[in-house]
N, C-alpha and C positions, 0 to 999 in steps of 0.2 A: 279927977282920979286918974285917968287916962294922960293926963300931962306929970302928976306925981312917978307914976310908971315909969315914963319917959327918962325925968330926970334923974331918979333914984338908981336906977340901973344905966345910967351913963348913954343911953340910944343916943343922942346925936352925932356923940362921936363916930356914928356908924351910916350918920346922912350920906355918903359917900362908896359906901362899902354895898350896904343891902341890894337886892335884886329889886328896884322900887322906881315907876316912872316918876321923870322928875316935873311932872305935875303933883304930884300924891308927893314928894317931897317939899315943893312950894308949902304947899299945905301944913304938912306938918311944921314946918318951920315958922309959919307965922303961926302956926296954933302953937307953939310953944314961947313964940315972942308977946302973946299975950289977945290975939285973937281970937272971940270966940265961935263957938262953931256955927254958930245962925249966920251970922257976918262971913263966913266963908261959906257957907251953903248957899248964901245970898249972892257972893261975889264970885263964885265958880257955877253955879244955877243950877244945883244939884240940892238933893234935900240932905237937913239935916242928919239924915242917919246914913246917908251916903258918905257921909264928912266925919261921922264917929269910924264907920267901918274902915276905911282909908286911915283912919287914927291905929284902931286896932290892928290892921294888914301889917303895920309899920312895926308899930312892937311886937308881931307876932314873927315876920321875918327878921329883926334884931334879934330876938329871944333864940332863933333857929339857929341863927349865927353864931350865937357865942356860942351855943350848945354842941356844933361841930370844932368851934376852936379849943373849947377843952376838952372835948373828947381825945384831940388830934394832938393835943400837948401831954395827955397823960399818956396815949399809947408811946407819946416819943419819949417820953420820959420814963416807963416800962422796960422799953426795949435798950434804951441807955446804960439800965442799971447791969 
C-alpha cells in the first residue's frame, strides 16, 4: 500500500528534493525496487515498524511538498492575472 502511494503520486521524483537523511532515502529506494520491509529492518537493524514509519515520513514530506508547490504556483498565477 505504502509503495502504491509512492508510485501513484510520482514521490521518487522528489528522492532528491525532500528534507530526508539520506539513510531513510536508501531505504526507501530499495523498498521501492522491491525490498521488503523485514529485509530492511533486518539489514539496517531497526524493527519493522521503524522501516514502515521512515516509509510514511517519506510520503508524508513529498505530500508537504507538492502541497507548497501548488499553493505557490496558484498564488503566482493569481497575481499574473
Amino acid at each position: 500500500m505504502l509503495k502504491d502511494t509512492i508510485v501513484q503520486n510520482n514521490y521518487m521524483e522528489l528522492i532528491d528534493t525532500v528534507n530526508v537523511s539520506e539513510r531513510n532515502k536508501e531505504i526507501v529506494k530499495k523498498y521501492i525496487a522491491g525490498i521488503k520491509m523485514k529485509a530492511l529492518s533486518e539489514e539496517y537493524n531497526v524493527s519493522y515498524e521503524r522501516i514502515r514509519a521512515i516509509i510514511y515520513n517519506y510520503i508524508w514530506h513529498c505530500s508537504h511538498y507538492k502541497k507548497r508547490i501548488n499553493k505557490k504556483n496558484l498564488i503566482c498565477r493569481k497575481l499574473s492575472k
